[in-house]
C-alpha positions as CSV (number, residue, x, y, z in Angstrom):
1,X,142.9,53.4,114.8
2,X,142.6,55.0,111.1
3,X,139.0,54.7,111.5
4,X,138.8,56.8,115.3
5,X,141.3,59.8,113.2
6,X,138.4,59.6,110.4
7,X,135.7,60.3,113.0
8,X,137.9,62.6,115.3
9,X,138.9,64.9,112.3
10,X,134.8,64.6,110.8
11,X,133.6,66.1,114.8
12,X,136.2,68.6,114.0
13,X,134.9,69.6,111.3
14,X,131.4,69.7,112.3
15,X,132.3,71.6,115.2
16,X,134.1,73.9,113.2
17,X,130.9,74.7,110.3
18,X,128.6,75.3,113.6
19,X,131.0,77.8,115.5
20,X,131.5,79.9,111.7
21,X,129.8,83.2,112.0
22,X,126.5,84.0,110.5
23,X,126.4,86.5,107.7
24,X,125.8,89.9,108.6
25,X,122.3,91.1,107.5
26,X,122.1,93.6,104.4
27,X,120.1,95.4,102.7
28,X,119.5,93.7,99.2
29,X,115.8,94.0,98.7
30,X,113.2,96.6,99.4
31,X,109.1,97.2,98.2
32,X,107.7,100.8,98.5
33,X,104.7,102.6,98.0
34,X,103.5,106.7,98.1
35,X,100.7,108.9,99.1
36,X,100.3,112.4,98.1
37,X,98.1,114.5,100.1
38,X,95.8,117.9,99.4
39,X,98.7,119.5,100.7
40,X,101.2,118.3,98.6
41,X,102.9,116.4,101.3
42,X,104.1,112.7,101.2
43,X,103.2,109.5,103.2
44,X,106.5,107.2,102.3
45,X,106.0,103.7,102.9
46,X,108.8,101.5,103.0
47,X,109.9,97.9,103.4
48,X,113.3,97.0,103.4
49,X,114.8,93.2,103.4
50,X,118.1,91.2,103.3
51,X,119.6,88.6,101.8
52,X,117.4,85.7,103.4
53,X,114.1,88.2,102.6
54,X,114.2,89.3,106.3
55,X,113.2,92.9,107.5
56,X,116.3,94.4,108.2
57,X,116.9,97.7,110.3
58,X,118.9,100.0,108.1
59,X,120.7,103.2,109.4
60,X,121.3,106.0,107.2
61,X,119.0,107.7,105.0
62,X,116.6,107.4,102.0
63,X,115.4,110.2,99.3
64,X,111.8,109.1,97.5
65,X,111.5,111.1,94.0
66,X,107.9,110.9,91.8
67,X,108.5,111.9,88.6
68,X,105.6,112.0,85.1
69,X,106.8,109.1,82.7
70,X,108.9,111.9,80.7
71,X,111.1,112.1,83.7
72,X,109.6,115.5,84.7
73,X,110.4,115.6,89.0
74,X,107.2,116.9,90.7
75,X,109.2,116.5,93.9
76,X,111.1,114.8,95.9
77,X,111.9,114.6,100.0
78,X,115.1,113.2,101.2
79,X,115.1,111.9,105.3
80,X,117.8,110.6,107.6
81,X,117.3,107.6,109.2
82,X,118.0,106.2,113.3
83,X,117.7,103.4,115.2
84,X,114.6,104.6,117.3
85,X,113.0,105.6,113.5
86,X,111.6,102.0,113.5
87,X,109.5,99.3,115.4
88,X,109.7,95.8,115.2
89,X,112.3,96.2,112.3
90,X,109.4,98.3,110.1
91,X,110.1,101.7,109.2
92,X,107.6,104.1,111.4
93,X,106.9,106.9,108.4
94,X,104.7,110.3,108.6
95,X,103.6,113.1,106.3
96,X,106.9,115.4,105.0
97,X,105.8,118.2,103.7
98,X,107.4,118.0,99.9
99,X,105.9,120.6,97.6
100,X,104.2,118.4,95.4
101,X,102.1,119.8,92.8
102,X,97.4,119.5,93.2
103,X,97.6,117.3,90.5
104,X,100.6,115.8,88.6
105,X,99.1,116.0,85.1
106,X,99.7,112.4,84.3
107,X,97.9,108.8,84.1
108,X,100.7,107.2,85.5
109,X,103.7,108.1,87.7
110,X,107.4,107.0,88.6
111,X,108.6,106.2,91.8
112,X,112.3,106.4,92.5
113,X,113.6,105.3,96.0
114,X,117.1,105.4,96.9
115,X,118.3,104.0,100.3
116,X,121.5,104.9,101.8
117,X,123.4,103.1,104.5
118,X,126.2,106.0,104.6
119,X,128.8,107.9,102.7
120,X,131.3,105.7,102.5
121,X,132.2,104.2,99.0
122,X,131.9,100.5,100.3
123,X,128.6,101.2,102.4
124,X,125.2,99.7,100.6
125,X,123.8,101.9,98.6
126,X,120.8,100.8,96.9
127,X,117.8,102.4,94.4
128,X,114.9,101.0,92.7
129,X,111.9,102.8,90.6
130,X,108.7,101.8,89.7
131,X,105.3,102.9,87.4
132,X,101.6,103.3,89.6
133,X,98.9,104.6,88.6
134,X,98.4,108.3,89.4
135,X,95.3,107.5,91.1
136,X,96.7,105.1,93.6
137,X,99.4,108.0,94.6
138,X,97.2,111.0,94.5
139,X,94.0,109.3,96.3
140,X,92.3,112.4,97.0
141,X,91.8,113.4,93.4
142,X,90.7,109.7,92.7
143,X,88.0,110.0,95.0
144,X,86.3,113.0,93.8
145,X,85.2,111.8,90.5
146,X,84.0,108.8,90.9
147,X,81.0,110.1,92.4
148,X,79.3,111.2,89.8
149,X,80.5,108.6,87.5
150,X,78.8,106.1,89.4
151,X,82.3,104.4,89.8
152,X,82.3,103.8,85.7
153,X,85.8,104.8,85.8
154,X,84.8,108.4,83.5
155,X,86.7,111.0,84.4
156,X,85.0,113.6,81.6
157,X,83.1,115.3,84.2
158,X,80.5,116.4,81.6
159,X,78.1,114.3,83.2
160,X,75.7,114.7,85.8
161,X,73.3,112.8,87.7
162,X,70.5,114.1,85.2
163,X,72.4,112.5,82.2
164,X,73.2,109.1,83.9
165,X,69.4,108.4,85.2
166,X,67.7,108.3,82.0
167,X,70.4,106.3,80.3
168,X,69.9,103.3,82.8
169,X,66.6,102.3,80.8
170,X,67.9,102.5,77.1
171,X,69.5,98.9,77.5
172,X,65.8,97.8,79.1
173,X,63.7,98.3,75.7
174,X,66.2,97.0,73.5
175,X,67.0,100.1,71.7
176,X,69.8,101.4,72.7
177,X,73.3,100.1,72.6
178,X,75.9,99.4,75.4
179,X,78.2,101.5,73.4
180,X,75.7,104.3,72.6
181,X,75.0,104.7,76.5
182,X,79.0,104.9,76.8
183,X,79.1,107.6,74.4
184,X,76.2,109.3,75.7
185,X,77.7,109.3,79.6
186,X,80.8,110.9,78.0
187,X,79.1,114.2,77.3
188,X,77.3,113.9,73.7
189,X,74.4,115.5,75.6
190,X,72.1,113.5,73.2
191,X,71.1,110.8,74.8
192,X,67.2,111.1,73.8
193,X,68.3,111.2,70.1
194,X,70.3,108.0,70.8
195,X,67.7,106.1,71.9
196,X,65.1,106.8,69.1
């Protein structure tokens, strides 16, 4: 008899774990990333998560600030967020016109995102920043150089495709120097005296 009350009160409890709700999804975690345009607009990209790391569908709204190391704001757009803003629990984003400035004037940039789920004290309300490369957020102006660089990574822009040419042989007869032709694709404009 003891022993049926054991397994009686153990189904119970069993029974009792299973029918326990589940915990409401949350916002806990999110990844991001930017694009600047030619027109100074922005191309937000956002993934948002909860607590099990699950894309979540989050109602409310979300302001994306990019900022120069110094904490200078170059701008900054702020949009609501609905229900029908999103497919298959991914944010659906476009270009938002947001001021930004040709060219930021920095190496690297900061990325602040802050998501709100409402107004409410107790509603989530959740921010994160992180550093890219200016490059990787302003595309357009990391296109345009590296064509006459040859995809060296020089952004001088004192050379040309005359100046590049002849320093391709100068490591060929042995006279020339890896760092020499460096010095000479950064705009020394002496790149015959180098290589005598």
């Amino acid at each position: 008899m003891p022993r049926l009350r054991l397994l009686l009160i153990a189904a119970l409890g069993v029974a009792a774990c299973k029918s326990k709700p589940a915990e409401p999804s949350k916002l806990k975690k999110m990844d991001f990333k930017v694009t600047v345009d030619e027109r100074g607009r922005m191309l937000p990209e956002l993934e948002l998560y909860d607590q099990k790391h699950v894309p979540v569908v989050v109602i409310g709204s979300f302001t994306m600030t990019i900022s120069r190391p110094d904490n200078t704001v170059l701008c900054s757009m702020t949009r609501t967020v609905a229900k029908q803003d999103y497919s298959a629990k991914r944010l659906k984003t476009d270009w938002h016109d947001a001021s930004c400035p040709a060219d930021p004037a920095a190496e690297e940039l900061r990325i602040t995102l802050e998501v709100k789920t409402g107004d409410k004290p107790d509603d989530v309300k959740l921010a994160r920043d992180k550093t890219a490369p200016a490059k990787f957020v302003y595309r357009h102006l990391a296109a345009k150089p590296a064509a006459p660089a040859n995809g060296s990574g020089s952004s001088a822009g004192s050379g040309d495709a005359k100046m590049v040419t002849p320093e391709k042989p100068a490591p060929e007869d042995g006279s020339g120097s890896g760092s020499g032709s460096g010095s000479a694709a950064t705009g020394s404009g002496s790149a015959g005296s180098l290589n005598k």
